[in-house]
N, CA, C and O atoms as a GROMACS GRO file, in nm:
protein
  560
    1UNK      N    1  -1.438  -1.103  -1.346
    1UNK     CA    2  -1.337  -1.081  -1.245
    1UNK      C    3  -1.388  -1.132  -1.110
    1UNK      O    4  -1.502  -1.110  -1.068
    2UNK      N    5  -1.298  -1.198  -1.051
    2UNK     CA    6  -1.358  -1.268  -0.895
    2UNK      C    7  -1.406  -1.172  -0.787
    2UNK      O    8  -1.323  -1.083  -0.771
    3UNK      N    9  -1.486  -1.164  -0.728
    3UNK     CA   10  -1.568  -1.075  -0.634
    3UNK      C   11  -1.477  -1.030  -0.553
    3UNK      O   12  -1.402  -1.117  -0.507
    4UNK      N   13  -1.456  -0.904  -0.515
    4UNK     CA   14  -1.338  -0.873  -0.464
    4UNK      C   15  -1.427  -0.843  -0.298
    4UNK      O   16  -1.533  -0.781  -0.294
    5UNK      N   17  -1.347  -0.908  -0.156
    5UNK     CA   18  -1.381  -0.878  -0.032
    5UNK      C   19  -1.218  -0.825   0.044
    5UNK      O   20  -1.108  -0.796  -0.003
    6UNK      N   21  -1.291  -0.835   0.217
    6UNK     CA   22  -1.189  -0.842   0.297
    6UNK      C   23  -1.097  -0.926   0.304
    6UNK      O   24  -0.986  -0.882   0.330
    7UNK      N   25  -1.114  -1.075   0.282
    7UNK     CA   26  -0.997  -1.145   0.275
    7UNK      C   27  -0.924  -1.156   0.129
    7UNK      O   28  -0.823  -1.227   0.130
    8UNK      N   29  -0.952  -1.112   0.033
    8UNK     CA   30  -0.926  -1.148  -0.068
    8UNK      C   31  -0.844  -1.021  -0.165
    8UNK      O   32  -0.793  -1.033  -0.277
    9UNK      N   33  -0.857  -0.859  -0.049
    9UNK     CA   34  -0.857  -0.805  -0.145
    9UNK      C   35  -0.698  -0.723  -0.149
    9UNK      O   36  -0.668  -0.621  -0.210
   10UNK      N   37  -0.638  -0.785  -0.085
   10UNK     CA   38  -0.429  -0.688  -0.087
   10UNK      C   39  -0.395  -0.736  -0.230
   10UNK      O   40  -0.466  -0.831  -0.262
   11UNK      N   41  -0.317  -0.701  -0.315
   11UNK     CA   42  -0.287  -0.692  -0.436
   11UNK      C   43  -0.112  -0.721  -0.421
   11UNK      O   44  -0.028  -0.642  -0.379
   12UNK      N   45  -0.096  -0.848  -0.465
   12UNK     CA   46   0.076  -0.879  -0.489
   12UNK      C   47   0.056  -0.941  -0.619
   12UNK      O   48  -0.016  -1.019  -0.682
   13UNK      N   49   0.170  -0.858  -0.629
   13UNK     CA   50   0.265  -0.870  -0.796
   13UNK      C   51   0.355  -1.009  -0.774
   13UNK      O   52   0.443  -0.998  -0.689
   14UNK      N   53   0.345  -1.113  -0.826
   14UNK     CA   54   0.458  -1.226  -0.795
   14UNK      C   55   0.597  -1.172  -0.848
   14UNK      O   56   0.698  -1.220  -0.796
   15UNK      N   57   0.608  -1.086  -0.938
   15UNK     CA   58   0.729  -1.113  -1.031
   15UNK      C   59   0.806  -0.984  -0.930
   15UNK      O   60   0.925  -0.970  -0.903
   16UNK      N   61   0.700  -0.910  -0.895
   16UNK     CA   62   0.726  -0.754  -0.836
   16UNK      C   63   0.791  -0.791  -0.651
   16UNK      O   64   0.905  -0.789  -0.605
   17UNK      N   65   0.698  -0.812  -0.608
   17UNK     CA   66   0.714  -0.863  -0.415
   17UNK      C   67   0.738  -0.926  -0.413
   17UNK      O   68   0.749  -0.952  -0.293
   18UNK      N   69   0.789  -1.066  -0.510
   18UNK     CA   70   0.823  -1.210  -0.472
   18UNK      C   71   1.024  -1.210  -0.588
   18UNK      O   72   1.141  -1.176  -0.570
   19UNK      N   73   0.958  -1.257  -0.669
   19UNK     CA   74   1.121  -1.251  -0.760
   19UNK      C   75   1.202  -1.180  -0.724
   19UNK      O   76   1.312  -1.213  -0.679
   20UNK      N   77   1.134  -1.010  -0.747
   20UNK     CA   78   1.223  -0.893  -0.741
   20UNK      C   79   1.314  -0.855  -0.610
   20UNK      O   80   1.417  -0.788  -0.594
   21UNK      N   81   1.247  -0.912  -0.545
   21UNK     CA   82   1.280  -0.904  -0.367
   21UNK      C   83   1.346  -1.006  -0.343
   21UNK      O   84   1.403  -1.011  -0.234
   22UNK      N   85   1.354  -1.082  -0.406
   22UNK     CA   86   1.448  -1.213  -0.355
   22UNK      C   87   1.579  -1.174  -0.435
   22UNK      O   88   1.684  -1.151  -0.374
   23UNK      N   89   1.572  -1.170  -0.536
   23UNK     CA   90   1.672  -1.140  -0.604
   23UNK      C   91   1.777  -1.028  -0.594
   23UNK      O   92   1.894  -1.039  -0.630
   24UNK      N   93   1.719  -0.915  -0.539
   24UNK     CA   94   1.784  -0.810  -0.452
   24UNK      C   95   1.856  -0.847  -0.294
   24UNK      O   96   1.950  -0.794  -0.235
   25UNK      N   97   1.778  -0.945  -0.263
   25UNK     CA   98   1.841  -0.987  -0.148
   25UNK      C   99   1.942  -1.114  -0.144
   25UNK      O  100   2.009  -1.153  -0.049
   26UNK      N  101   1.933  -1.169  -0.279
   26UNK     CA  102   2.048  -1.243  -0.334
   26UNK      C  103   2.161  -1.175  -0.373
   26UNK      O  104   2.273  -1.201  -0.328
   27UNK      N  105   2.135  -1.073  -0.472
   27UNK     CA  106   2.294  -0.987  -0.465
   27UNK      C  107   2.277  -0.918  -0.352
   27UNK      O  108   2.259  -0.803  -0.391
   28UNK      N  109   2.272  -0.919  -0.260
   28UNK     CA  110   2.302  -0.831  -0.156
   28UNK      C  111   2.375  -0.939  -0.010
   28UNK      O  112   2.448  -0.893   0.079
   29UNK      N  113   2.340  -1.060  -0.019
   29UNK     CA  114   2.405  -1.167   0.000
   29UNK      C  115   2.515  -1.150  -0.040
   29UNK      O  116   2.606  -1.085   0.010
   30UNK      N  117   2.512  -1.250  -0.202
   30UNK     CA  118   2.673  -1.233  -0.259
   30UNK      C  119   2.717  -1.134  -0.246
   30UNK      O  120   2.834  -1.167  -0.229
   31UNK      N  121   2.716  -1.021  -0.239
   31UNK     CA  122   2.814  -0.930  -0.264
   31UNK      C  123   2.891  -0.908  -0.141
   31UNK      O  124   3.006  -0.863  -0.144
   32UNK      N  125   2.816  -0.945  -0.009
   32UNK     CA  126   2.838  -0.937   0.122
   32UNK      C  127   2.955  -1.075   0.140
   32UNK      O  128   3.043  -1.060   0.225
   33UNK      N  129   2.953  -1.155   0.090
   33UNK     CA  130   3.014  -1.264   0.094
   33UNK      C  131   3.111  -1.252   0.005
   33UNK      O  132   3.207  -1.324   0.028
   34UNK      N  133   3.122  -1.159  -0.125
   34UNK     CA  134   3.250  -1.136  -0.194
   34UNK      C  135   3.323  -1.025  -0.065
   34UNK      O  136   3.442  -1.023  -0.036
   35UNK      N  137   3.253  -0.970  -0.026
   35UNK     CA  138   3.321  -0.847   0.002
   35UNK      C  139   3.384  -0.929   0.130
   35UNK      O  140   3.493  -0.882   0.162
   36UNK      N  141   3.336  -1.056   0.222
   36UNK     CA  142   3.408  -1.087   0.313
   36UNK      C  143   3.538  -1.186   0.246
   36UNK      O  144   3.653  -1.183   0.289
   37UNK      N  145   3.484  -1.282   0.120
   37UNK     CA  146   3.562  -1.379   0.065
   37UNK      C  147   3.700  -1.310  -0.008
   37UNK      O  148   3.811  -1.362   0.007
   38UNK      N  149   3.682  -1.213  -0.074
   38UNK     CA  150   3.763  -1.194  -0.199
   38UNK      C  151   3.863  -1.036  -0.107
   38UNK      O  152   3.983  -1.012  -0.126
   39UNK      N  153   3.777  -0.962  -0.021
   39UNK     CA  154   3.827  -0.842   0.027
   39UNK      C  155   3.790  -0.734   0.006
   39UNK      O  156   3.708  -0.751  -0.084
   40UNK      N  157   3.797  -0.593   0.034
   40UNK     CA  158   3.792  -0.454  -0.059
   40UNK      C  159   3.820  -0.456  -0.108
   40UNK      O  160   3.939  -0.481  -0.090
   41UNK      N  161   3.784  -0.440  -0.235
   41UNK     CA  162   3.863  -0.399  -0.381
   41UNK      C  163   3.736  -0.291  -0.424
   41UNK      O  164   3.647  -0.244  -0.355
   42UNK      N  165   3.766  -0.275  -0.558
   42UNK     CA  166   3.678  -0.204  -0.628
   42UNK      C  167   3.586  -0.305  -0.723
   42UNK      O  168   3.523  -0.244  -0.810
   43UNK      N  169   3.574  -0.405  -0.722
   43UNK     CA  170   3.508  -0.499  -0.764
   43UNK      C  171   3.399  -0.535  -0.665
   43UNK      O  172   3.282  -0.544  -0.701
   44UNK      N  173   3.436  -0.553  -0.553
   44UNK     CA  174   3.325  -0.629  -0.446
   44UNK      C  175   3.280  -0.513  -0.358
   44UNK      O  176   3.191  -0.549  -0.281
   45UNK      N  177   3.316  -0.378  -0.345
   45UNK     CA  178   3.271  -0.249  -0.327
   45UNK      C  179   3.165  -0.226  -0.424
   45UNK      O  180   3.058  -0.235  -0.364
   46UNK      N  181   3.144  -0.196  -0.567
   46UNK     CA  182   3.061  -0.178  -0.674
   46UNK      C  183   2.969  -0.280  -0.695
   46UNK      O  184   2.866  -0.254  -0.757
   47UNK      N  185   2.997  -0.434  -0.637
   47UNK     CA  186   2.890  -0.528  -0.635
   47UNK      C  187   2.802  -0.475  -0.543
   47UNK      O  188   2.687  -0.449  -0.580
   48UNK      N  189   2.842  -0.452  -0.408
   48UNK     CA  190   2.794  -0.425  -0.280
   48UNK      C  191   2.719  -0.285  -0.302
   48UNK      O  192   2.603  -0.287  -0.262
   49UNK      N  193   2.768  -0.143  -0.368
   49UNK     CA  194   2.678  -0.038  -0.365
   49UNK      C  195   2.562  -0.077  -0.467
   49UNK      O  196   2.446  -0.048  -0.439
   50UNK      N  197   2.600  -0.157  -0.609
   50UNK     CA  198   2.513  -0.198  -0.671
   50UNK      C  199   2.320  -0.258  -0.606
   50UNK      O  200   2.206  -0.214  -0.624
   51UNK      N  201   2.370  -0.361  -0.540
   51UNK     CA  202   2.244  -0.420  -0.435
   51UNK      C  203   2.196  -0.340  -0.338
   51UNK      O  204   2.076  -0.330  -0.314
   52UNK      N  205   2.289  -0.277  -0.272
   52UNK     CA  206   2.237  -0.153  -0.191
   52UNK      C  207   2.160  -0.076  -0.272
   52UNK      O  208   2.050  -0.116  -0.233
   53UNK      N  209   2.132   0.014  -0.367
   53UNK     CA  210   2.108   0.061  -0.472
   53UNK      C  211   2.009  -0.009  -0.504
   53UNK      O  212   1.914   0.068  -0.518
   54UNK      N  213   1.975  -0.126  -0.526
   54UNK     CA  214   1.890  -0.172  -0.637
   54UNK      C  215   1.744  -0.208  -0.494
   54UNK      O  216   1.628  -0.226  -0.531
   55UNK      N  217   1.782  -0.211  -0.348
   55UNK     CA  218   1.723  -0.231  -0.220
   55UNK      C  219   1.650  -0.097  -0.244
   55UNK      O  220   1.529  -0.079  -0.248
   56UNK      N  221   1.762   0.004  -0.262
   56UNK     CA  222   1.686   0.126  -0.192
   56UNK      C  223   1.561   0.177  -0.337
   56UNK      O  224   1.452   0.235  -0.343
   57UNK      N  225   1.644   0.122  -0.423
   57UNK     CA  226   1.527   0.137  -0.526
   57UNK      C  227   1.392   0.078  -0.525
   57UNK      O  228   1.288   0.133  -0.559
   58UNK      N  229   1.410  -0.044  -0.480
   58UNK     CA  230   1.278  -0.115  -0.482
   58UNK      C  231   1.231  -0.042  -0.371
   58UNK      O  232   1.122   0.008  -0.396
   59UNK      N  233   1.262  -0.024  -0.289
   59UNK     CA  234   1.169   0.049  -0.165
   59UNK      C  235   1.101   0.169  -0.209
   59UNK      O  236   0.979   0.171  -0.224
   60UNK      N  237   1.198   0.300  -0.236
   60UNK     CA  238   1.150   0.380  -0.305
   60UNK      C  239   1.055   0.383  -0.403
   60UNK      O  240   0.977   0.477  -0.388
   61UNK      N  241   1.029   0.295  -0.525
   61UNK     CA  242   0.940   0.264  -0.633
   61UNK      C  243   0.830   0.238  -0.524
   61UNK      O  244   0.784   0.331  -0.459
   62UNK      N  245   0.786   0.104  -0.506
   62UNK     CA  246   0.675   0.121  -0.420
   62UNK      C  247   0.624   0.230  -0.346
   62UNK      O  248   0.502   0.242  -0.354
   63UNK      N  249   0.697   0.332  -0.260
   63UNK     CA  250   0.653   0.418  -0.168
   63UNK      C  251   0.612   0.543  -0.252
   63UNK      O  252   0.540   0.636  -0.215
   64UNK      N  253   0.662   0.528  -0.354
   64UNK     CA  254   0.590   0.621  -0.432
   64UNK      C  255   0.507   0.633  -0.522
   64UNK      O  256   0.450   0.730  -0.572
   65UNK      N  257   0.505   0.479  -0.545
   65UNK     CA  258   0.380   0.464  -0.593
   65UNK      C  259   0.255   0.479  -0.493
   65UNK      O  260   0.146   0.529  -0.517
   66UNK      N  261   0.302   0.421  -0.372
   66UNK     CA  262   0.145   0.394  -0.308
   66UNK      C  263   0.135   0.567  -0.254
   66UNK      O  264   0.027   0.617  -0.223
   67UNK      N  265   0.239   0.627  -0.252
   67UNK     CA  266   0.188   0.772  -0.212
   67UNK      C  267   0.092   0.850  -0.291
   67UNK      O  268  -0.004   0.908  -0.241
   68UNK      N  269   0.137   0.849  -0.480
   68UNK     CA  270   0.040   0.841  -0.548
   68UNK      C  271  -0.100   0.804  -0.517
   68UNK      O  272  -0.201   0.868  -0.486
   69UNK      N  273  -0.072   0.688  -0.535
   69UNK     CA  274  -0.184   0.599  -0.524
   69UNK      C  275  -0.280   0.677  -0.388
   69UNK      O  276  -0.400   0.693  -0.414
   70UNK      N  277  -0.244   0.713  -0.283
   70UNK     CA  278  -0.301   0.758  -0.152
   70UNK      C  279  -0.333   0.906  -0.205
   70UNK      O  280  -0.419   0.948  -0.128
   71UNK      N  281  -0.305   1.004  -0.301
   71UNK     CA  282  -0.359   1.056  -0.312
   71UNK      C  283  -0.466   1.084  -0.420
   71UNK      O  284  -0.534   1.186  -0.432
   72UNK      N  285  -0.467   1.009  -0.472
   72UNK     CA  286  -0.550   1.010  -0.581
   72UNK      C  287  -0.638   0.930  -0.501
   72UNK      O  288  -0.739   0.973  -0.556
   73UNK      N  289  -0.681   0.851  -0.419
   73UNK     CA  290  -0.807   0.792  -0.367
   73UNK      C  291  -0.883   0.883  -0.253
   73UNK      O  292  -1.003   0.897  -0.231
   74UNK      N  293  -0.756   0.945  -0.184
   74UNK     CA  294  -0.813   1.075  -0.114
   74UNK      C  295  -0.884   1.162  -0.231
   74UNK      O  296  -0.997   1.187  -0.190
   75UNK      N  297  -0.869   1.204  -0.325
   75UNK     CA  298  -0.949   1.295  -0.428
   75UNK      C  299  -1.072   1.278  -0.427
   75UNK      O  300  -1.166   1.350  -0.393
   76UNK      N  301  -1.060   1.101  -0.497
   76UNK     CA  302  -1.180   1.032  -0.533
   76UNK      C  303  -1.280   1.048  -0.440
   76UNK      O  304  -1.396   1.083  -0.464
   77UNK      N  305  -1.210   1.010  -0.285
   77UNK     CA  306  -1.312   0.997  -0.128
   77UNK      C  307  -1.346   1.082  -0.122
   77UNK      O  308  -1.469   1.088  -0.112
   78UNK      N  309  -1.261   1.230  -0.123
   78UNK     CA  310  -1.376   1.350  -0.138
   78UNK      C  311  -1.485   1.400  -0.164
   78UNK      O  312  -1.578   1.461  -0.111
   79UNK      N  313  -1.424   1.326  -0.338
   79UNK     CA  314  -1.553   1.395  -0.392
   79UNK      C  315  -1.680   1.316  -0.336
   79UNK      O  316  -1.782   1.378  -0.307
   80UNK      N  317  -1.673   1.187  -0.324
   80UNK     CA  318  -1.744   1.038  -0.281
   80UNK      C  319  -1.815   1.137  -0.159
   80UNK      O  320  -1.924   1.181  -0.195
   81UNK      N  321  -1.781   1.168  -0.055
   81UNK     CA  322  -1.794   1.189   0.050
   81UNK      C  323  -1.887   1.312   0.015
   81UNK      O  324  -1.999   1.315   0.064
   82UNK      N  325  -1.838   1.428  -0.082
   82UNK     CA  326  -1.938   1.506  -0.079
   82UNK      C  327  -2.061   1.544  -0.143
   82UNK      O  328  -2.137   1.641  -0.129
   83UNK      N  329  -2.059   1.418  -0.233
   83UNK     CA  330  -2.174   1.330  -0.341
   83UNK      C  331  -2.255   1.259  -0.224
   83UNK      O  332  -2.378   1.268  -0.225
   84UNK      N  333  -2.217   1.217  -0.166
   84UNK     CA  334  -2.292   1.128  -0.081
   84UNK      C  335  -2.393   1.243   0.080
   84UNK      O  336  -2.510   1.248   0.120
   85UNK      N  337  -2.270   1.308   0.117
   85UNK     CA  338  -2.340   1.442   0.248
   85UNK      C  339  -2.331   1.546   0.231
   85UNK      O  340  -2.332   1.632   0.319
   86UNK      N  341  -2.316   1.574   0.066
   86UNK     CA  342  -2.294   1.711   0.007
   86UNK      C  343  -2.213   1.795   0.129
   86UNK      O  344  -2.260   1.902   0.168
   87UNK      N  345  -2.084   1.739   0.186
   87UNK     CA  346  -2.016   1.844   0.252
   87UNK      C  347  -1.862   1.760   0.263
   87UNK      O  348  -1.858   1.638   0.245
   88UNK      N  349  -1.752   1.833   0.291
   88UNK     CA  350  -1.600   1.725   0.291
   88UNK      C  351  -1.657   1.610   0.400
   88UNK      O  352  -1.757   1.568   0.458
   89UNK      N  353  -1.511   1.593   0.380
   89UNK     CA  354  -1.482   1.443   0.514
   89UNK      C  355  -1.484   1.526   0.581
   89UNK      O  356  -1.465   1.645   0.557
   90UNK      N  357  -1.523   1.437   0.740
   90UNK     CA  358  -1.459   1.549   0.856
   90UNK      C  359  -1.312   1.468   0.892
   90UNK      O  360  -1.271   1.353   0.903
   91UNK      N  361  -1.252   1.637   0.904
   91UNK     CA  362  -1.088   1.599   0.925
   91UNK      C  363  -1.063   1.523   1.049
   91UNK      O  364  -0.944   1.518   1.078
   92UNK      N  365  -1.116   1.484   1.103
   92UNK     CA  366  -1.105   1.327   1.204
   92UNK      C  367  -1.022   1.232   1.150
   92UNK      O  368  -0.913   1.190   1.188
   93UNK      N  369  -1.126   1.190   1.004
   93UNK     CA  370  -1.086   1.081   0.952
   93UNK      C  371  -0.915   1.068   0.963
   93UNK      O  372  -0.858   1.175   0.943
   94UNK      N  373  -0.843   0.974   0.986
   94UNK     CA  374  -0.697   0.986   0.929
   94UNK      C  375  -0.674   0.951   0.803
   94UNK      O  376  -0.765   0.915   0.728
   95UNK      N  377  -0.547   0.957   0.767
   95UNK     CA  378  -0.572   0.935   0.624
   95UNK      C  379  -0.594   0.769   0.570
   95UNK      O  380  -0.637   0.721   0.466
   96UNK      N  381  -0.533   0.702   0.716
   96UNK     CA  382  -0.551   0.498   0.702
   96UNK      C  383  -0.731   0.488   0.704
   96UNK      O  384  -0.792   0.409   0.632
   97UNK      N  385  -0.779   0.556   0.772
   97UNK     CA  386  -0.903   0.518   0.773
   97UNK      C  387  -0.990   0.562   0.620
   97UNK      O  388  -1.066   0.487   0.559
   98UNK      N  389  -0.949   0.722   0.578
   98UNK     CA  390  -1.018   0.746   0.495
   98UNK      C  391  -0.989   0.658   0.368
   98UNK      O  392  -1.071   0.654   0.276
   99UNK      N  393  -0.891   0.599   0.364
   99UNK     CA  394  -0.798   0.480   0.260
   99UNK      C  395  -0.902   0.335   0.273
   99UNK      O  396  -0.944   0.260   0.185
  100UNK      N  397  -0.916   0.332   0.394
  100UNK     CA  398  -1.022   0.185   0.429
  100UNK      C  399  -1.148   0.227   0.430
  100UNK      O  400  -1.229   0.135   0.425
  101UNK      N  401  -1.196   0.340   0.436
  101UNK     CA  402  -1.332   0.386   0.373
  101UNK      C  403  -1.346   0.334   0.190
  101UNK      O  404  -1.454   0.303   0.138
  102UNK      N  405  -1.294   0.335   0.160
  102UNK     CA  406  -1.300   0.361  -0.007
  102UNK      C  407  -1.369   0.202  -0.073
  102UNK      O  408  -1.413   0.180  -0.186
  103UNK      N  409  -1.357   0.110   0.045
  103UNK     CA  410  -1.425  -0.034   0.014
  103UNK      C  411  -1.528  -0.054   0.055
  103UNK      O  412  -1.579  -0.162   0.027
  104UNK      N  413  -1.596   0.034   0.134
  104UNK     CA  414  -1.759   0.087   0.182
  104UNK      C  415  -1.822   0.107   0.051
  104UNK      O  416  -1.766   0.180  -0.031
  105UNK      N  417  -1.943   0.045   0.022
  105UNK     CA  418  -2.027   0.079  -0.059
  105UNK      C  419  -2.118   0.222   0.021
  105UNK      O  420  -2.128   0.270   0.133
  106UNK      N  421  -2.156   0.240  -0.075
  106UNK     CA  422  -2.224   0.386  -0.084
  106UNK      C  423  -2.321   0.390   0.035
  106UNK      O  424  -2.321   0.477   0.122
  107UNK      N  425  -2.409   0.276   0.027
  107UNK     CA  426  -2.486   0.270   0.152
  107UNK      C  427  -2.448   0.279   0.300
  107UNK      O  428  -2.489   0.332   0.403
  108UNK      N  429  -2.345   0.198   0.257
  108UNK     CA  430  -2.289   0.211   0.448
  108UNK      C  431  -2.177   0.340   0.475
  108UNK      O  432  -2.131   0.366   0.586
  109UNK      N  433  -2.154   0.395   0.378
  109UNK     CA  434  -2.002   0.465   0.401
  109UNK      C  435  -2.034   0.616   0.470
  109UNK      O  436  -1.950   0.702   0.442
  110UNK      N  437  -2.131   0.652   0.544
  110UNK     CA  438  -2.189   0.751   0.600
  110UNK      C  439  -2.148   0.711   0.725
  110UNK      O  440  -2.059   0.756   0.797
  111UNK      N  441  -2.259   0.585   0.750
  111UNK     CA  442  -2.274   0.539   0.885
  111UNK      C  443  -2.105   0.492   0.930
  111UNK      O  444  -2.070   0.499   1.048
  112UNK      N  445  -2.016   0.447   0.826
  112UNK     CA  446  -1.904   0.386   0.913
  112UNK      C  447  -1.794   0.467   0.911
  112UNK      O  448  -1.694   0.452   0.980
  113UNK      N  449  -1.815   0.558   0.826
  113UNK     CA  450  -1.703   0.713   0.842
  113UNK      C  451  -1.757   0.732   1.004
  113UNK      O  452  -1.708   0.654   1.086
  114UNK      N  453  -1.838   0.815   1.042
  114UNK     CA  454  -1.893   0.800   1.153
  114UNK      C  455  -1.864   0.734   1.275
  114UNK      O  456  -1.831   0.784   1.382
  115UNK      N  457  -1.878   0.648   1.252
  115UNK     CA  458  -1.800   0.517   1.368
  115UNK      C  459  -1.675   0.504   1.349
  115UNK      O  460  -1.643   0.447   1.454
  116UNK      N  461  -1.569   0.517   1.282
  116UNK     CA  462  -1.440   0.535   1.238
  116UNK      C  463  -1.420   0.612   1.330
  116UNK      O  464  -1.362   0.571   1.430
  117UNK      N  465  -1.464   0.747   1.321
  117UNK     CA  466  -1.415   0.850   1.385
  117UNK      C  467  -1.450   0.856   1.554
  117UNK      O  468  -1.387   0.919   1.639
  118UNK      N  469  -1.568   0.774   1.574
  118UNK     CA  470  -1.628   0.783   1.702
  118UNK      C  471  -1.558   0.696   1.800
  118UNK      O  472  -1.524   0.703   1.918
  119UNK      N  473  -1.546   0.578   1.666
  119UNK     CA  474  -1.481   0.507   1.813
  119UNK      C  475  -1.325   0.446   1.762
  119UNK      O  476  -1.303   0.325   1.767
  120UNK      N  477  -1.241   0.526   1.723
  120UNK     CA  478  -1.098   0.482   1.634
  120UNK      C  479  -1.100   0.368   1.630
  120UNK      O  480  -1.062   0.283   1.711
  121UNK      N  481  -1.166   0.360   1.492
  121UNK     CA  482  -1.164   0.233   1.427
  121UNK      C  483  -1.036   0.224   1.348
  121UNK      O  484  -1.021   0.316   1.267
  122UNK      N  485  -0.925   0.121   1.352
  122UNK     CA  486  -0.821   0.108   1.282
  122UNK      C  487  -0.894   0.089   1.114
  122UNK      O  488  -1.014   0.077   1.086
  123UNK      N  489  -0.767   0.094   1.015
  123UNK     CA  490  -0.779   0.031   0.910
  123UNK      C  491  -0.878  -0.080   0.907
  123UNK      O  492  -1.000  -0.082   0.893
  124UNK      N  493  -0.784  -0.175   0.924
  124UNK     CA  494  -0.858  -0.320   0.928
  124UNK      C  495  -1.004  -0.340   1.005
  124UNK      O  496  -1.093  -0.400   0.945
  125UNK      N  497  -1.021  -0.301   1.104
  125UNK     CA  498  -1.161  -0.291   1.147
  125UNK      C  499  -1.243  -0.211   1.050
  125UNK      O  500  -1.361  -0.239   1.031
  126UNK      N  501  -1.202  -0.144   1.008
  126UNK     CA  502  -1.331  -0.047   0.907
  126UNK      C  503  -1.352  -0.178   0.784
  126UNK      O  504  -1.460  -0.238   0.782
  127UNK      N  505  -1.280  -0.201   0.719
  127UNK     CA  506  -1.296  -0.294   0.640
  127UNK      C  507  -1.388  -0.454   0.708
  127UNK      O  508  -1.502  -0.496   0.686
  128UNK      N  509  -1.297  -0.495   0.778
  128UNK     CA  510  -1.422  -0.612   0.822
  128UNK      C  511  -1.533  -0.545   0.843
  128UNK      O  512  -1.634  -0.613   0.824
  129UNK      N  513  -1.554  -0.422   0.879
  129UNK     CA  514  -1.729  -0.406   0.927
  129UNK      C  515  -1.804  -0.352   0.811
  129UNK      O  516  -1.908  -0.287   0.813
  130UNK      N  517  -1.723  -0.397   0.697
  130UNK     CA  518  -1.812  -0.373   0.613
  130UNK      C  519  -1.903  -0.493   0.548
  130UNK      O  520  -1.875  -0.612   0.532
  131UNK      N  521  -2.044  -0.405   0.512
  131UNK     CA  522  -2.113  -0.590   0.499
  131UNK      C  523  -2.107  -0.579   0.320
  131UNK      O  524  -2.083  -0.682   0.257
  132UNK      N  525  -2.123  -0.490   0.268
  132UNK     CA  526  -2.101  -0.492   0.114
  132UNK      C  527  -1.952  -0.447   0.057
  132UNK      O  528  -1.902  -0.347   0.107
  133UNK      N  529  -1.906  -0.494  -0.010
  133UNK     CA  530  -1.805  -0.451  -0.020
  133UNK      C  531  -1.765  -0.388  -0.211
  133UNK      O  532  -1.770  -0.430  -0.327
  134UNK      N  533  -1.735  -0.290  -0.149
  134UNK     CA  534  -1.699  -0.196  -0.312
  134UNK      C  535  -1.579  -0.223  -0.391
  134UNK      O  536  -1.501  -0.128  -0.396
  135UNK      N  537  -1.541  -0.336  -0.460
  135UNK     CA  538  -1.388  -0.339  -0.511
  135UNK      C  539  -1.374  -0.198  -0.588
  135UNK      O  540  -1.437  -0.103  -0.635
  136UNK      N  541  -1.201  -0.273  -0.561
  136UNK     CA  542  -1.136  -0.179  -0.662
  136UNK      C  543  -1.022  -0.258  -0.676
  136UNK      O  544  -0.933  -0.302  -0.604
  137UNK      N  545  -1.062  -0.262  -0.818
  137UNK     CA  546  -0.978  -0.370  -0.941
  137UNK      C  547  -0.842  -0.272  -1.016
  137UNK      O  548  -0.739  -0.320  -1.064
  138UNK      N  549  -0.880  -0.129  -1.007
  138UNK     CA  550  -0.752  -0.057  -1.047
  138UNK      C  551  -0.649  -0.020  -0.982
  138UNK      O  552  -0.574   0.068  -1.025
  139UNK      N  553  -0.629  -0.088  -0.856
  139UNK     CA  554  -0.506  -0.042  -0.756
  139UNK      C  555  -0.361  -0.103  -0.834
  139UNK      O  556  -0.346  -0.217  -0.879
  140UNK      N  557  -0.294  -0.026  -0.834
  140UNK     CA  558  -0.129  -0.073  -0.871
  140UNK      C  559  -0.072  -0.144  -0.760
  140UNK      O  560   0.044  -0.186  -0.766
   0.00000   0.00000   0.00000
């Protein structure tokens, strides 16, 4: 598997963020264009809630996945965190940072929790300042 870093490591689905999203925003087009071309009816009404519907779905699916996903890595960081200073996170952390902690290898992830909190380090800054980097190949 290719070495996973900072530039390399956001995770897109082609068929998922690319097809699926276009294609939702294609019937959501047409249907907008029946509904101006053809009129109200109950035909170009049911096209139109259809794509609406299938928008709010795709949004929803993702957000709940990655909510999942956000808590089950908070678990993991826990325990990580109290394997590593035998005590929790300190509740400083936010939850973006403790999320961009999780690509800290073991060695550094003391020292840059730390600095996270000291000097609000965004997301993305915690990650570039990392010099080893810990993939994770099981993100959805």
């Amino acid at each position: 598997m290719k070495e996973q870093n900072f530039k390399n490591h956001p995770r897109y689905i082609f068929g998922f963020h690319i097809i699926t999203f276009a294609v939702i925003i294609a019937a959501l087009v047409i249907s907008i264009i029946s509904l101006i071309t053809a009129g109200i009816n109950l035909q170009t009404v049911f096209s139109f809630l259809v794509a609406i519907t299938l928008g709010l779905l795709f949004a929803f699916v993702r957000q709940f996945a990655t909510k999942n996903q956000d808590r089950i890595i908070r678990a993991e960081e826990t325990a990580r965190s109290y394997k590593l200073t035998g005590k929790e996170p300190d509740i400083r952390l936010t939850k973006s940072q403790f999320i961009a902690l999780r690509f800290a290898d073991d060695s550094e992830y003391v020292t840059l929790s730390k600095k996270a909190i000291n000097e609000n380090l965004s997301p993305k800054a915690i990650k570039e300042a990392i010099n080893k980097w810990r993939a994770d190949h099981h993100r959805v």
